[in-house]
C-alpha positions in Angstrom: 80.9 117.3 62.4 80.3 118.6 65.9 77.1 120.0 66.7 75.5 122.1 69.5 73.1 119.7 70.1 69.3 120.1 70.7 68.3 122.5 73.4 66.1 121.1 75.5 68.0 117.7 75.6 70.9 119.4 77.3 68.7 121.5 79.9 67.6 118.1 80.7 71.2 117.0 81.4 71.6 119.9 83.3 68.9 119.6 85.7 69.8 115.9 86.1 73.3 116.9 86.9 72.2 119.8 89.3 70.1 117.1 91.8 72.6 114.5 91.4 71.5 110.6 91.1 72.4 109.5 95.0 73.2 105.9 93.9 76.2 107.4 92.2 78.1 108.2 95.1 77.2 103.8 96.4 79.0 101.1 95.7 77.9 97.5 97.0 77.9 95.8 99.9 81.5 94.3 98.1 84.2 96.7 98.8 86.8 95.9 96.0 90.4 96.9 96.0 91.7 98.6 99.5 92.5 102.5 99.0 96.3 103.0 98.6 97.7 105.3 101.4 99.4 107.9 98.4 97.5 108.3 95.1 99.2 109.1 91.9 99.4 112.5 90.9 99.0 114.7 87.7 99.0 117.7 86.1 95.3 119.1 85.5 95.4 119.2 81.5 98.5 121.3 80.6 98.0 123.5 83.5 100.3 123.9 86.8 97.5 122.4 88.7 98.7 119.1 90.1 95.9 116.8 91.2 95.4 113.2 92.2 94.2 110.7 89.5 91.2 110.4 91.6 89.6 113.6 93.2 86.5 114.0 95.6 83.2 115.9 94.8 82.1 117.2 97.9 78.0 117.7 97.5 76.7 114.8 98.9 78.2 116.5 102.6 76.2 120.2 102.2 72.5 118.5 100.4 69.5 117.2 102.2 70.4 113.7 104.3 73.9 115.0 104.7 75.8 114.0 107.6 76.6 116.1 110.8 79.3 118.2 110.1 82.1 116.5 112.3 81.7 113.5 110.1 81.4 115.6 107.1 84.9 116.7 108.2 85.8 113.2 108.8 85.4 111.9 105.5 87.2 115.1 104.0 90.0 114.3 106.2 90.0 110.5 105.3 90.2 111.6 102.1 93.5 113.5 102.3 94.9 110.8 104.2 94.7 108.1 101.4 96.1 111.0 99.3 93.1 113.1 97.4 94.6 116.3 96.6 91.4 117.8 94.2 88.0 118.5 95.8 85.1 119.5 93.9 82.2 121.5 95.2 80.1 124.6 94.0 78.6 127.5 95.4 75.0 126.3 95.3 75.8 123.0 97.1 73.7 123.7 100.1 69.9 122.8 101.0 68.9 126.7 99.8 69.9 130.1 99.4 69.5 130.8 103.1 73.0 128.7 103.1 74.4 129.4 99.7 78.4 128.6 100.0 78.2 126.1 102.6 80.0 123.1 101.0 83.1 125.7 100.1 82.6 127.0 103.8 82.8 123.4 104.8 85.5 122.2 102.6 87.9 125.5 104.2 87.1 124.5 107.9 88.4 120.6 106.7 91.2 121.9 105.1 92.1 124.8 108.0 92.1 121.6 110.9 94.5 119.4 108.8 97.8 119.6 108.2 98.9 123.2 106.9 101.8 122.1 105.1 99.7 118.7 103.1 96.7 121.1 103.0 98.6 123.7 100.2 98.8 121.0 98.4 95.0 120.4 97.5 93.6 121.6 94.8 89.6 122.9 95.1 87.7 123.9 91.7 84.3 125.5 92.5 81.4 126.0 90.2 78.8 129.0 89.8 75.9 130.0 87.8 72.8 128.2 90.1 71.3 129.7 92.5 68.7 128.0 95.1 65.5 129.8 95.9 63.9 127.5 98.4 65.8 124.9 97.3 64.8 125.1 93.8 67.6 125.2 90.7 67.9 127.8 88.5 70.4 129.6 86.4 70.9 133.0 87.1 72.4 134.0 83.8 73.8 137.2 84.1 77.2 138.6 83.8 76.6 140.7 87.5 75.5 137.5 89.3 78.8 135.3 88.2 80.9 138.6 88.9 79.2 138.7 92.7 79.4 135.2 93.1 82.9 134.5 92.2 83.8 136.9 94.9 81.6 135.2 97.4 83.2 131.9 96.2 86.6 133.2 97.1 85.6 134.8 100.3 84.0 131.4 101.8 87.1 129.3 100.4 90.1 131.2 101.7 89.6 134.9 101.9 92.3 136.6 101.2 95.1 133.4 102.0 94.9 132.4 97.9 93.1 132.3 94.7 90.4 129.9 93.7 92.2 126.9 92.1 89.9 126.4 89.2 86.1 128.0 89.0 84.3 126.5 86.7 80.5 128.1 84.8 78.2 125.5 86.2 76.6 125.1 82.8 76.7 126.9 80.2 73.9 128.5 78.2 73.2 128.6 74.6 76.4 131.2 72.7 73.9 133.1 71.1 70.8 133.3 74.1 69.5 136.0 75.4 73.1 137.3 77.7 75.0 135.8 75.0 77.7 133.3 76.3 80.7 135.7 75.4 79.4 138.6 77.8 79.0 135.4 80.6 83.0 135.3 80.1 83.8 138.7 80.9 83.7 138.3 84.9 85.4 135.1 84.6 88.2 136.9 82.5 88.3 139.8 84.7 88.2 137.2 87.8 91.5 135.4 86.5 93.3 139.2 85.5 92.6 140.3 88.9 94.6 137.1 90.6 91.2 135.6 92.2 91.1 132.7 89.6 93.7 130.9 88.9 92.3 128.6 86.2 89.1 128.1 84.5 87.0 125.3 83.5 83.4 124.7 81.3 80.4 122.2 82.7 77.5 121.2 80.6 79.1 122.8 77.9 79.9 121.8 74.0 82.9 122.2 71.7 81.5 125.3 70.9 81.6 126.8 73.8 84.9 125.9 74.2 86.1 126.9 71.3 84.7 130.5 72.4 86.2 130.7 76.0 89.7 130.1 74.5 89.0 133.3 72.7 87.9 135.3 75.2 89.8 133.8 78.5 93.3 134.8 78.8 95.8 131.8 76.8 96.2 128.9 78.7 93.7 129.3 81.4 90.9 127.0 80.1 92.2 123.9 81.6 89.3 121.6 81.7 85.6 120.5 81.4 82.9 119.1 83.2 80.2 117.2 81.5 78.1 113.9 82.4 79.9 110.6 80.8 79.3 107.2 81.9 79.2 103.6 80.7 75.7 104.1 80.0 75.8 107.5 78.3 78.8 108.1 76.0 77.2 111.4 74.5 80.4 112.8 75.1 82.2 110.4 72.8 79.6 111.1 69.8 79.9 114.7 70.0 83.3 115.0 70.2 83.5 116.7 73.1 85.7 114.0 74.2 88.2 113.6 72.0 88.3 117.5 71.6 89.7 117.7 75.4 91.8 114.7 74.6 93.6 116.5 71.4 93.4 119.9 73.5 95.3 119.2 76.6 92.1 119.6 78.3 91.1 117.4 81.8 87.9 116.0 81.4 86.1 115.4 85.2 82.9 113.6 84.4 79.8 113.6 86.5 77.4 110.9 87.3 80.2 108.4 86.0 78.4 105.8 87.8 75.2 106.1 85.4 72.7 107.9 87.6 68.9 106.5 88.2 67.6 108.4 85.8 70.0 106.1 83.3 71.0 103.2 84.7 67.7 102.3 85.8 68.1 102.2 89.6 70.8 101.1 92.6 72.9 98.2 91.9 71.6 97.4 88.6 75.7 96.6 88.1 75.4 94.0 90.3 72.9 92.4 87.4 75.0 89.6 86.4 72.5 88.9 83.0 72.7 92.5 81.8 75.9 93.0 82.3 77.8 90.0 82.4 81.2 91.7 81.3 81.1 94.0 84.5 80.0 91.0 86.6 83.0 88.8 85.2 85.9 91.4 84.9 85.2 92.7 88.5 84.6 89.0 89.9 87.8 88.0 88.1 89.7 91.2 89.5 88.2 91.0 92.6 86.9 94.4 92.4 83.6 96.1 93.2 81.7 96.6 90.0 81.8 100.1 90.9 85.4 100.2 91.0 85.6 98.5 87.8 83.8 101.1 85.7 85.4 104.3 87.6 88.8 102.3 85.9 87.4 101.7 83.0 86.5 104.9 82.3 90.2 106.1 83.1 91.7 103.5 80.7 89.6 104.5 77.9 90.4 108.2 78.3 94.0 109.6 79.8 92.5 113.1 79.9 89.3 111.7 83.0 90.0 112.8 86.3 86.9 111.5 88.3 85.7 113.6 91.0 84.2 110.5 93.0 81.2 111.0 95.7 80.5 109.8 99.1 78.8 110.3 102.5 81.0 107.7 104.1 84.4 105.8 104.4 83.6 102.8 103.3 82.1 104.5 99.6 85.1 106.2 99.3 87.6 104.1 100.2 86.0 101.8 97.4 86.1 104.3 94.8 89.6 105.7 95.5 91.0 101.9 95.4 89.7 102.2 91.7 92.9 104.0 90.8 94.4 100.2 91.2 92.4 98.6 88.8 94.0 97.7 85.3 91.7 97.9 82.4 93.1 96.1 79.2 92.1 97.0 75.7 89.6 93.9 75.5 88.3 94.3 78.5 87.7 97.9 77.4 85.6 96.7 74.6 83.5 94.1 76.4 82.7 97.0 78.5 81.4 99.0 75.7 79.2 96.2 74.8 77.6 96.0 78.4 76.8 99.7 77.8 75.8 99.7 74.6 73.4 97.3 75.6 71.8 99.5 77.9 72.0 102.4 75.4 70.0 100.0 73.1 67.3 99.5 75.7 66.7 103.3 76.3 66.0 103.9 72.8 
């Protein structure tokens, strides 16, 4: 049976996923396989959406340490030549509120100085619910602020030229808190009548939740979710969540798929050949960055992941997107699980 879960276990997850683990975005020194110069493409869930099997999350290029913006551009660009057509960002990707909107701001510039015809093509889901007084994270949760800044949102990413792709509630508080969770839907339903939204999606959010949005959201416009999953924590295995978007025609983009500091215990502890021997052989056998190996591994185990990969620089991300080359067999699948589960072990 599916369950909400306790409380304060997922506001933990949701602060961890709102100052994201840097060593996620990292590989190694080893870069494994080379980036192919055309990904594979595929539909986002069972919507019209057509994405690449790998897409880019774009906060590392808007937070504190980020690079200049011409090189921010650069790596966007880069991107879109080895074929990434799905960007992630959010509006609260910035250093503070006095910037709020600057990673969508940055990602329209990147896409306005590339090819017009290639740039149509590329699909941008945004997020919303944070906001960032003095660089601080909190949840405004009220149905005004999501209605305010969905329209900001759209304004920063194309203005009038097009709708937002897919906007997605940043996290999603409890269904029965204080602004229950249905009245949080309203904007976004109004959003999507008014041709502003495309498609919707869910992060930090439960089967529950889900369950609810398809009630409320017009049919069909719930196309994915957005919750933390990694080899380290496969919370979204036990609870179903899972194998819910699996049966449901639902994408699944998973954050910190790389494990995070806070659970995988620090940088490069996959290059820890006595802990993980599985990842060390597979990859050395492959001839793959460990990095690379999990990010495939992930995708084998679950046809509905789309990851939405991180990086400040080229050499990160061509690593990451040359994951999408990586074949994962059912065995290797399992030794995998093993390595993880070891981990999970430790933690308890």
């Amino acid at each position: 049976m599916v369950k909400d879960g306790d409380e304060a276990k997922r506001q933990k997850v949701v602060k961890e996923e709102s100052e994201p683990a840097h060593e996620d975005e990292a590989p190694t020194e080893q870069v494994g396989a080379p980036a192919p110069s055309t990904l594979p493409l595929k539909s986002l869930g069972t919507s019209s959406l057509v994405v690449s099997h790998m897409g880019y999350g774009a906060w590392p290029l808007s937070y504190d340490n980020r690079p200049p913006e011409a090189a921010a551009i650069k790596v966007l660009h880069m991107a879109l030549d080895w074929g990434i057509r799905f960007i992630d960002t959010a509006d609260c990707y910035c250093k503070d509120d006095s910037e709020f909107h600057h990673n969508e701001r940055l990602i329209r510039k990147a896409i306005q100085t590339y090819s017009r015809s290639l740039a149509d093509q590329v699909v941008v889901a945004t997020k919303g619910i944070f906001v960032r007084p003095d660089g601080a994270w909190h949840a405004n949760v009220s149905p005004d602020h999501l209605r305010k800044t969905i329209a900001e949102s759209h304004e920063a990413l194309w203005g009038s030229e097009r709708p937002i792709d897919l906007w997605q509630m940043h996290t999603c508080p409890p269904i029965d808190g204080d602004i229950p969770f249905r009245d949080l839907l309203i904007p976004v339903r109004e959003a999507v009548e008014s041709g502003v939204v495309r498609f919707v999606g869910l992060s930090n959010c439960t089967v529950k939740h889900i369950k609810l949005a398809n009630e409320v959201l017009p049919a069909g416009k719930l196309v994915s979710v957005q919750n933390r999953f990694n080899m380290f924590d496969r919370s979204a295995e036990r609870d179903g969540t899972l194998e819910f978007c699996q049966d449901n025609g639902l994408a699944f983009l998973p954050y910190s798929a790389l494990g995070g500091l806070k659970n995988a215990g620090g940088a490069n502890l996959l290059q820890d050949s006595t802990d993980y021997p599985n990842v060390h052989r597979i990859a050395t056998e492959k001839g793959c960055s460990h990095e690379a190996l999990v990010l495939a591994y992930m995708m084998a185990k679950w046809s509905c992941i789309v990851h939405i990969t991180s990086a400040r620089d080229i050499a990160h991300l061509k690593d990451s997107i040359g994951s999408v080359n990586v074949k994962v067999t059912t065995d290797e699948i399992a030794s995998l699980d093993r390595d993880g589960d070891q981990r999970i072990s430790a933690q308890m």
